[in-house]
N, C-alpha and C positions, 0 to 999 in steps of 0.2 A: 580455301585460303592457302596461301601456300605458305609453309612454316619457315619463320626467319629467324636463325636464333639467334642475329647479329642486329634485328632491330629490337628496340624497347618496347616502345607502345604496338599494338594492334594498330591495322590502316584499313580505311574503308575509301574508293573513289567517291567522288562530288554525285556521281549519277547514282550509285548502290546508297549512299546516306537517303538522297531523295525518293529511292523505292521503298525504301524503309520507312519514307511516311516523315522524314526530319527537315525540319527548317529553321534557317540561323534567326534568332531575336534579335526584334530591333536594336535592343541594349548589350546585345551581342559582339565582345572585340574579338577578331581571330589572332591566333598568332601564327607566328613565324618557325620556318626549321628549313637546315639548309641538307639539301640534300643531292647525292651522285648528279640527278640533272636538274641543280640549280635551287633555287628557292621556293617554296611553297608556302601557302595558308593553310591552315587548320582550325578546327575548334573539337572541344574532346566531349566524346560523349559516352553513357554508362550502356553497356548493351548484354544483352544475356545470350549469353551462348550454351551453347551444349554438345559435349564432346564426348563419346561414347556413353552415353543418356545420364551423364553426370553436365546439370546447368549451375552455371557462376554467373556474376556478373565482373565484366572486365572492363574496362576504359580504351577506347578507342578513339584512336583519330582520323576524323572526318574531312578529308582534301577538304578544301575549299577553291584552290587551284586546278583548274581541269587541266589534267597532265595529258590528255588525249588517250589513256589506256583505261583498265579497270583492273588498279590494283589491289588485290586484297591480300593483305599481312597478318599474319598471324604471330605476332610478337614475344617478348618473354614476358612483361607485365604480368602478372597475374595466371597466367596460363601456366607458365612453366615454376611455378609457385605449387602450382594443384598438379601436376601432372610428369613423375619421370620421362620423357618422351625418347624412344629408341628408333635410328636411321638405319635401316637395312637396307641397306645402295645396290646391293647384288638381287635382293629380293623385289627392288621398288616399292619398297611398304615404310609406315610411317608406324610406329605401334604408340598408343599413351597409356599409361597406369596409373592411372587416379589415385594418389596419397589420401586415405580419407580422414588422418589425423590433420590435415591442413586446413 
């Protein structure tokens, strides 16, 4: 996933929710969010991750709109809640340090 610290929620594409085994319910509304190219549907879902073998569960959002890519976000929600996360641009490394008083 590539880490966004400028989005909120976590984003999963329409096809990556479907490998995952998910499908929207009938009684299911999606919503709305407007985004750089244009509008989208979504619907949010609880998913467990695990990020240097420490698992949470975080809230993510499931396009609903096939945007024709597969993009996966990795949000501040929750994640950057659990995790000081450090950018080393010269290194190309992403480092996390799990707060475990969180």
């Amino acid at each position: 996933m590539l880490v966004d610290s400028g989005t909120e929620l976590s984003l999963i594409s329409f096809k990556v929710g479907q490998d995952l085994g998910y499908a929207l319910a009938d009684a299911e509304s999606t919503l709305l969010a407007e985004t750089i190219g244009g509008r989208v549907e979504y619907v949010l879902r609880n998913v467990k991750m695990t990020i240097d073998e420490h698992s949470f569960i975080a809230t993510v959002a499931w396009l609903q709109t096939n945007t024709g890519g597969e993009q996966l976000l990795l949000g501040r929600e929750v994640v950057f809640d659990k995790f000081n996360i450090e950018f080393r641009q010269a290194d190309e490394q992403i480092i996390y340090f799990y707060m475990a008083w969180r």
